[in-house]
C-alpha positions as CSV (number, residue, x, y, z in Angstrom):
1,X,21.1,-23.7,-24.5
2,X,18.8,-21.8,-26.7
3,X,16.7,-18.7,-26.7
4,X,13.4,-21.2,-26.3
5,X,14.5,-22.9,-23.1
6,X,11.8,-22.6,-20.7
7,X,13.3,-23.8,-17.2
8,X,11.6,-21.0,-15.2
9,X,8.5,-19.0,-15.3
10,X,11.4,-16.3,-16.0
11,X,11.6,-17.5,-19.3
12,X,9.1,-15.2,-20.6
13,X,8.1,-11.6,-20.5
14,X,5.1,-10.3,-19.4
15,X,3.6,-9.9,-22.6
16,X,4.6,-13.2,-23.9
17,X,3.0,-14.5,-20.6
18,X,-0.2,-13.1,-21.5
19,X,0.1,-14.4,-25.3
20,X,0.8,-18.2,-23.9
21,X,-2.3,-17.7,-22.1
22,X,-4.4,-16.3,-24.6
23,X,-3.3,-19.6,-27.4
24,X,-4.0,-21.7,-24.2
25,X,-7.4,-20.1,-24.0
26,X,-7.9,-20.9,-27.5
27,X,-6.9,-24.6,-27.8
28,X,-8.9,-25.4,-25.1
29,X,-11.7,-24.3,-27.1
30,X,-10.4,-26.3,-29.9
31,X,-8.1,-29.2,-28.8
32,X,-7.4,-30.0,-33.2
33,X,-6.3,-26.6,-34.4
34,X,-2.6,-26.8,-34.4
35,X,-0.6,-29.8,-35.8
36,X,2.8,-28.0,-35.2
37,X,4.8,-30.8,-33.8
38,X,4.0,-33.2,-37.1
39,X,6.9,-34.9,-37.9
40,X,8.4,-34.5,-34.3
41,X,9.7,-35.8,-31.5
42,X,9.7,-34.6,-27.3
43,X,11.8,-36.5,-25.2
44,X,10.5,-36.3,-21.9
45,X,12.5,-37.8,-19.0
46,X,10.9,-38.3,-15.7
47,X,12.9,-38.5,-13.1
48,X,10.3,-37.7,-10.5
49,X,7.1,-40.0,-10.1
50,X,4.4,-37.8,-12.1
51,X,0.7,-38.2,-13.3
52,X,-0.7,-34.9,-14.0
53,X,2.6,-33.6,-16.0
54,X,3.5,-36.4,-18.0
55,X,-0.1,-37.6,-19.3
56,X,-1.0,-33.8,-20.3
57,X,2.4,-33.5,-22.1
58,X,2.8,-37.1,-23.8
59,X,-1.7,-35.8,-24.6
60,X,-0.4,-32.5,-25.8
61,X,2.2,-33.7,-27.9
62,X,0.0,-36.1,-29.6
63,X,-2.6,-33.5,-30.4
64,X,-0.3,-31.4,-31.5
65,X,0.8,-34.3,-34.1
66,X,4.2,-35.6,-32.4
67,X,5.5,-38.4,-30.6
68,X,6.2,-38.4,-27.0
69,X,9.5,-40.5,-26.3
70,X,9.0,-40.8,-22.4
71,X,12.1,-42.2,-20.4
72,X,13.3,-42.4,-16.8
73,X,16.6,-43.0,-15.7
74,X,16.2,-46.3,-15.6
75,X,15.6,-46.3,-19.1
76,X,18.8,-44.1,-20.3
77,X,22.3,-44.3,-19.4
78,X,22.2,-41.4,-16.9
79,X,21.1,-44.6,-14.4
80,X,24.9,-45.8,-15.0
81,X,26.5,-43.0,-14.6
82,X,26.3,-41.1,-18.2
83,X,26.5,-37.4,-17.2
84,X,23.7,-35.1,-17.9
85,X,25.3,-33.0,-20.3
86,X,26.4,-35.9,-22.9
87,X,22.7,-36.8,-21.9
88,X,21.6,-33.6,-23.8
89,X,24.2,-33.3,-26.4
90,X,22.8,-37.0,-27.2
91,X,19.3,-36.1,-27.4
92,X,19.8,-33.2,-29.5
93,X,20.7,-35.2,-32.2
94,X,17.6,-37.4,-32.0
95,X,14.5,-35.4,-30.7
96,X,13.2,-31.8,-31.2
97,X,12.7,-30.7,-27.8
98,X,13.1,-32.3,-24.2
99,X,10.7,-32.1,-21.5
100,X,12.8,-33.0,-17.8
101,X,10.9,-33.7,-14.4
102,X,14.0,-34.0,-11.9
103,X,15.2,-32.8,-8.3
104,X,18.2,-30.1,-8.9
105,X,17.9,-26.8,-10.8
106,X,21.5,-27.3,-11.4
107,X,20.9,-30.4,-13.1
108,X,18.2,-29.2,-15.8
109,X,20.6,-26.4,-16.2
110,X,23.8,-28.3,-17.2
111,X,21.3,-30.2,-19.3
112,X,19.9,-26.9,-20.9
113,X,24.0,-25.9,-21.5
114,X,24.7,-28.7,-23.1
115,X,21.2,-29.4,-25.4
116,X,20.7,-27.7,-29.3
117,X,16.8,-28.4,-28.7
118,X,14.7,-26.5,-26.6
119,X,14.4,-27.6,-22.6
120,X,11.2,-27.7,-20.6
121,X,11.4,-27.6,-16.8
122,X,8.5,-30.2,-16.0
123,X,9.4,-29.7,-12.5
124,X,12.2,-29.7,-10.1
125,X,12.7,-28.8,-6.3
126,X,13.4,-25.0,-7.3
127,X,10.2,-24.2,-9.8
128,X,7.3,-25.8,-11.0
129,X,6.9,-23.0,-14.0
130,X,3.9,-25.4,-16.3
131,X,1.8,-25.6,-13.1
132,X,1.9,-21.7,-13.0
133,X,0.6,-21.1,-16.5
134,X,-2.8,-24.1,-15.9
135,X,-2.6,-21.4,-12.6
136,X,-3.0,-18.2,-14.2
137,X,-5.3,-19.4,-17.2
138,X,-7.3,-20.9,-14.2
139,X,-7.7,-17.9,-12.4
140,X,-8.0,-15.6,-15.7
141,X,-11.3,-18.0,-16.7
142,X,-12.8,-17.2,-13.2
143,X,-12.5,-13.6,-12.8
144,X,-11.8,-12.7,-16.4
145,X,-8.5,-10.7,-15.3
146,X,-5.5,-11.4,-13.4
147,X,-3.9,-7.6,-13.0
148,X,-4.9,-6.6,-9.2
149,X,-6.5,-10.2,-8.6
150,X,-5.2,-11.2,-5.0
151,X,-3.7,-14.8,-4.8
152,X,-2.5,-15.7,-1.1
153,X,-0.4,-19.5,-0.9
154,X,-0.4,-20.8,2.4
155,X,2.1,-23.7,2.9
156,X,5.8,-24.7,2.2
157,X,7.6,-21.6,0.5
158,X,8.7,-24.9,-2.5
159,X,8.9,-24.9,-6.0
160,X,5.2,-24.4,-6.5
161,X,5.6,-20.9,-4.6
162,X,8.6,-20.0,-6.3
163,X,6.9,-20.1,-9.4
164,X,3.6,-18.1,-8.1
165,X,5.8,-15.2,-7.1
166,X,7.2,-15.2,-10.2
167,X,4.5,-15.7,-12.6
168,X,2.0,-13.6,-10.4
169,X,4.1,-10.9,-10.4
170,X,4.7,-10.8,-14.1
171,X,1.0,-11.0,-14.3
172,X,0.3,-7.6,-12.3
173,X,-1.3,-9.5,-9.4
174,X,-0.4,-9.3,-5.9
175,X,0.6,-12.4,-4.4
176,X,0.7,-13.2,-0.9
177,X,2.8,-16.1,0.2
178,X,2.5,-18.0,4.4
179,X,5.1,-20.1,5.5
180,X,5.9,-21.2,8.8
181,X,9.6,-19.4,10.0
182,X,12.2,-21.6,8.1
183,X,10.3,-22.8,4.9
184,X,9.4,-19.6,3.4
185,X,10.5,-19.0,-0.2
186,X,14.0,-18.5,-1.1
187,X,15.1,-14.3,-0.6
188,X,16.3,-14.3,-4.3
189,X,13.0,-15.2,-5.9
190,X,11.2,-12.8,-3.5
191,X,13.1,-10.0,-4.5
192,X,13.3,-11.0,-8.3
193,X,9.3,-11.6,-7.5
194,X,9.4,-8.0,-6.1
195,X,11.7,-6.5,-8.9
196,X,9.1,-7.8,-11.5
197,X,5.9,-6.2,-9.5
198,X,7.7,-2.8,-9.6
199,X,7.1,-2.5,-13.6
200,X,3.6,-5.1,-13.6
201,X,1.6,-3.2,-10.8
202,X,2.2,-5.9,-9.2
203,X,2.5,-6.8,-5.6
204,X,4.3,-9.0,-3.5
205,X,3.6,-10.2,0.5
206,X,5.9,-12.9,2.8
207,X,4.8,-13.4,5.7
208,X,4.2,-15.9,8.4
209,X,0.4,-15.6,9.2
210,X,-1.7,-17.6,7.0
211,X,-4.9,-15.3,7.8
212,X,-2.9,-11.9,7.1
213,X,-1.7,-13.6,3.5
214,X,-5.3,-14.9,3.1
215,X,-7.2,-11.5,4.0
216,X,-9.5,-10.1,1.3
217,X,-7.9,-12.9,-1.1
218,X,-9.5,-13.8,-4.5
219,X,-7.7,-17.1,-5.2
220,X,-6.6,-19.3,-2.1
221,X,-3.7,-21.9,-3.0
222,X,-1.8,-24.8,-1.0
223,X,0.6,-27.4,-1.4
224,X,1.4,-31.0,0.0
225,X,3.4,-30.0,3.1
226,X,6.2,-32.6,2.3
227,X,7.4,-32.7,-1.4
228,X,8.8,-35.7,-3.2
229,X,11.8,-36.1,-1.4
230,X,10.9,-34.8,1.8
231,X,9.1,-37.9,3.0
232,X,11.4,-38.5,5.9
233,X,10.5,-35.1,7.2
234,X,6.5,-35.8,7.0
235,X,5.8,-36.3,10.3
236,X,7.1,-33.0,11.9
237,X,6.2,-31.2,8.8
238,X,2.7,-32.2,9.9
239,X,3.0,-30.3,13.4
240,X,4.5,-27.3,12.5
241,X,2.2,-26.9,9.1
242,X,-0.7,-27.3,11.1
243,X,-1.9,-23.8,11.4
244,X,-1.7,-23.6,7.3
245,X,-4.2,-26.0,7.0
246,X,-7.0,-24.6,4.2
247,X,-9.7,-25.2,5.8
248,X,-13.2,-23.4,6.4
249,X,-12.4,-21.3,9.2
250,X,-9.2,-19.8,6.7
251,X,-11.2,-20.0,3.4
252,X,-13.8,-17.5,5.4
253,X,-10.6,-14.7,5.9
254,X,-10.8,-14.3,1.9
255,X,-13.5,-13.0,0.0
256,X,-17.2,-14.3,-0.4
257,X,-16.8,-15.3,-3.4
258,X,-13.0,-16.6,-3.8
259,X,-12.2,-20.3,-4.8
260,X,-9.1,-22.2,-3.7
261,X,-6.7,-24.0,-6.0
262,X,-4.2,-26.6,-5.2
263,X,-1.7,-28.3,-7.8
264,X,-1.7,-32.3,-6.6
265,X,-2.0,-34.7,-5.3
266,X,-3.8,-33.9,-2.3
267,X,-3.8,-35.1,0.9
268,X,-7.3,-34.8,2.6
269,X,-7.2,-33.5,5.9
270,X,-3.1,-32.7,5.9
271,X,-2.8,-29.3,3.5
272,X,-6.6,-28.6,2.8
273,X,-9.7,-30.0,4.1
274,X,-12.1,-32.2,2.5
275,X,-14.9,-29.9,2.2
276,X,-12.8,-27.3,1.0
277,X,-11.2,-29.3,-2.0
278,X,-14.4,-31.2,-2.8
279,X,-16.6,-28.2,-2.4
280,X,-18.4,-25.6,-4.3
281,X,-15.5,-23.4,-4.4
282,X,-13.0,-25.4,-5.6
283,X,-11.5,-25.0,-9.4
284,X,-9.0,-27.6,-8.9
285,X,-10.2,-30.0,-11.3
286,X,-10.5,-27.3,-13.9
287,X,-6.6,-26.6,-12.6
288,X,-5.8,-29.9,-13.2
289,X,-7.3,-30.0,-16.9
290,X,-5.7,-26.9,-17.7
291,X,-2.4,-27.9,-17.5
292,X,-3.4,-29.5,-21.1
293,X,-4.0,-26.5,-22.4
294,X,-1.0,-24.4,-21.4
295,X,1.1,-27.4,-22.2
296,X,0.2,-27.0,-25.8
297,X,0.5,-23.3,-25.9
298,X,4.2,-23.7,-24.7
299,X,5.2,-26.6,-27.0
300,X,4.2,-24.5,-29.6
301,X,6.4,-21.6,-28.0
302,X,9.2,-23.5,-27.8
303,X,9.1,-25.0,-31.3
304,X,8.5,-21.6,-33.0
305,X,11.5,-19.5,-34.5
């Protein structure tokens, strides 16, 4: 494991947070400037289906002048049985970082243990710590601050909202988090969440009322209801998510002027409503884009000294 590991938003101080986003800010204005990863490789294995994360990383490695290796089980040893951490002993003789989209925490963790190279957490069913960072330099473009900005999540308390608490909270916002009684967000990361808000200015709400969570909200974010995974579970999911459907009648609880994100894919008419994801206040496409950008910033984080 080493001191660059980034396998949750956790990773990185407040301050270091901020400094990601401000490099992020600054290779989106120009994608050429930095060729630190010339010369170098990033593993990326993707045990998940992915579009989103793995084109903006195997993009942002090749802007930043490296090669992407991508790989799936399938493609590795670990599909016969090869354990995780030989998996990362292995790679750390060949690559210069590893990028892993997988299920477990556990797993990415052992990896981590095992691995001389720096480990990105590309996803897995405990945090989702990339999306956050496209999330904050999304709402930071918008309202050109995130301390005090309000950013309620109405949905399954998954990875994604892990990762909100977390980041949000390091970010001085206050974050407000609906789920329906059952799939709210893990006690630890809410009070590790609350923990961080106590020295940010930072805030932190649970609750199972989408409109109290929503109330006077600058940012409005959801999630697919059923996560990769969780397919056999779709159809009741769909009943009891229902009333967290972001939709018009919710979107109106928040402020005039906020704008809804969500992290994708979408499902029209499940999660969020058409009108609300294809309309005037959506930044989801610029969400999407940005995870590019943040992408970069971290690379470069991880390679550093």
């Amino acid at each position: 494991m080493t001191e660059r590991d980034f396998l949750t938003i956790d990773a990185v101080e407040s301050a270091e947070l901020i400094a990601l986003l401000d490099r992020a800010d600054a290779l989106k204005r120009d994608r050429r400037t930095s060729r630190v990863l010339a010369g170098k490789t990033i593993a990326m294995i993707f045990e998940k289906p992915s579009t989103r994360t793995r084109i903006s990383f195997e993009v942002a490695v090749a802007e930043l002048g490296g090669t992407a290796l991508a790989l799936s089980s399938a493609d590795l040893q670990l599909g016969r049985g090869e354990t995780i951490e030989d998996t990362g002993r292995i790679l750390s003789r060949y690559v210069h970082a590893v990028v892993v989209r997988t299920f477990e925490q556990d797993r990415l963790e052992r990896l981590a243990r095992s691995a001389s190279v720096p480990v990105i957490n590309a996803l897995s069913d405990y945090a989702h710590p990339c999306q956050v960072l496209a999330d904050l330099q999304t709402v930071r473009e918008r309202l050109g601050r995130l301390a005090r900005v309000k950013l309620a999540y109405v949905g399954d308390g998954n990875n994604v909202a892990h990762s909100l608490l977390l980041g949000c909270a390091k970010a001085g916002m206050h974050v407000a988090v609906a789920s329906p009684a059952g799939y709210d967000p893990i006690p630890q990361v809410v009070g590790r969440a609350e923990q961080i808000a106590q020295g940010t200015g930072g805030a932190v709400t649970v609750t199972t009322e989408a409109v109290e969570a929503v109330r006077d909200a600058d940012v409005v974010y959801t999630d697919v209801w059923a996560s990769m995974g969780q397919e056999g579970e779709a159809e009741e999911r769909r009943l009891i998510f229902a009333p967290y459907q972001l939709n018009e009648v919710l979107l109106a609880r928040a402020k005039p002027e906020a704008f809804v994100l969500h992290c994708l894919p979408a499902h029209r008419g499940e999660e969020i409503a058409a009108e609300v994801l294809d309309g005037p206040r959506s930044a989801v496409w610029d969400q999407a884009e940005n995870r590019l950008h943040t992408q970069k910033a971290l690379l470069e984080w991880v390679m550093s000294e």
